[in-house]
C-alpha positions as CSV (number, residue, x, y, z in Angstrom):
1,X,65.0,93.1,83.3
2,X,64.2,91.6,80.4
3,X,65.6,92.2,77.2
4,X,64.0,90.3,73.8
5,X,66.6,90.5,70.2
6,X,64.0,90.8,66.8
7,X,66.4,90.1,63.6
8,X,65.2,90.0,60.1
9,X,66.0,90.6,56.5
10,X,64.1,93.0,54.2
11,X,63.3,93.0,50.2
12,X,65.6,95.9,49.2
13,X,62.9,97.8,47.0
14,X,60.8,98.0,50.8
15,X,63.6,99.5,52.5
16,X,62.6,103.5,52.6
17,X,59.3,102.3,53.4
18,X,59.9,100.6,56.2
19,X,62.5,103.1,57.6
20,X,59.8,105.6,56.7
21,X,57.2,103.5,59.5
22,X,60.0,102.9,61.8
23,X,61.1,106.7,61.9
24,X,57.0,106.9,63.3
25,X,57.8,105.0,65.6
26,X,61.0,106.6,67.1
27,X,58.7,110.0,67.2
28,X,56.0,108.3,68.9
29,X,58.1,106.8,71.1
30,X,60.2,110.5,71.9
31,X,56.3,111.9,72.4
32,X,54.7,109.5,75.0
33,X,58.4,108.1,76.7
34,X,57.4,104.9,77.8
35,X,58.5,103.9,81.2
36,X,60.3,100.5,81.5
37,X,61.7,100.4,77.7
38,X,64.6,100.7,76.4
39,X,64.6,100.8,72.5
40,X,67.3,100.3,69.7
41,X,67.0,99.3,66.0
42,X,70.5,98.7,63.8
43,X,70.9,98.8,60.3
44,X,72.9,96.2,59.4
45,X,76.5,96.9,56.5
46,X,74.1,95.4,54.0
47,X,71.6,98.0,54.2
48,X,68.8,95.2,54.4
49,X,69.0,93.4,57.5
50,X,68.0,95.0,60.7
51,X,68.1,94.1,64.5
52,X,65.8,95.3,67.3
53,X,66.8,95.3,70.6
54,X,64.4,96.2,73.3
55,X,64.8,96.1,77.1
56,X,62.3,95.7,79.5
57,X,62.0,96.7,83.2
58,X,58.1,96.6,84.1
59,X,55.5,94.1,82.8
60,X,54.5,93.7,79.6
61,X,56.2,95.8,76.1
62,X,54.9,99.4,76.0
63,X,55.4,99.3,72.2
64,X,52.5,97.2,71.7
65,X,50.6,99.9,72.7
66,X,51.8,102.3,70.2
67,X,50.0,102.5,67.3
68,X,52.9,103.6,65.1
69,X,54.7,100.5,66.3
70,X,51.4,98.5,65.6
71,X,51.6,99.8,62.2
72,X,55.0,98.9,61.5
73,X,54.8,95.5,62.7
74,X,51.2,94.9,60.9
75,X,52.8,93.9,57.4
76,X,56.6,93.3,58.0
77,X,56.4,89.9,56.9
78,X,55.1,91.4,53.0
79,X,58.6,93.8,53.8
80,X,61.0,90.5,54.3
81,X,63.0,88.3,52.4
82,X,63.7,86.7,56.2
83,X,60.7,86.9,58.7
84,X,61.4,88.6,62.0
85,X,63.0,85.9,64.2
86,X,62.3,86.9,68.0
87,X,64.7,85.7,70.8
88,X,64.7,86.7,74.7
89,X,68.2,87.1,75.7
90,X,70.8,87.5,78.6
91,X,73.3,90.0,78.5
92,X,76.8,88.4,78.6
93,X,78.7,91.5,78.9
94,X,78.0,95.0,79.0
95,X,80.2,98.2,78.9
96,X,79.8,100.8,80.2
């Protein structure tokens, strides 16, 4: 499985638009139920940094093929104070 960390910072006047794009993609995501993905977004305390955490058991991402998720990602850098930094990662530790 893979599993691939997205962090970034927004500008805080873009915030309700961007939660506005990534609530599409949540509903897209609850219509077509992607096999192989596991998806999960955090708000951070600050109420403008946000990590994406997405786990993947087949090949390739199934939310590049989700036109919501295409939308949301189209202009996040005009959204950020930070740009989305991408990582692949290991799990360390898990529970349960």
């Amino acid at each position: 499985m893979k599993h691939v960390i997205v962090r970034y910072r927004l500008k805080a006047d873009r915030v309700a638009e961007h939660e506005r794009l990534l609530a599409l993609v949540f509903e897209e995501l609850a219509t077509h139920k992607p096999e192989g993905l596991a998806y999960r977004v955090w708000r951070l305390a600050d109420g403008v940094s946000y990590v994406h955490q997405a786990s993947l058991s087949g090949p390739g991402n199934p939310l590049t093929a989700l036109g919501a998720f295409r939308a949301f990602t189209a202009e996040i850098g005009d959204r950020c104070v930070e740009p989305p930094a991408s990582a692949d990662a290991t799990v360390a530790g898990s529970y349960p």
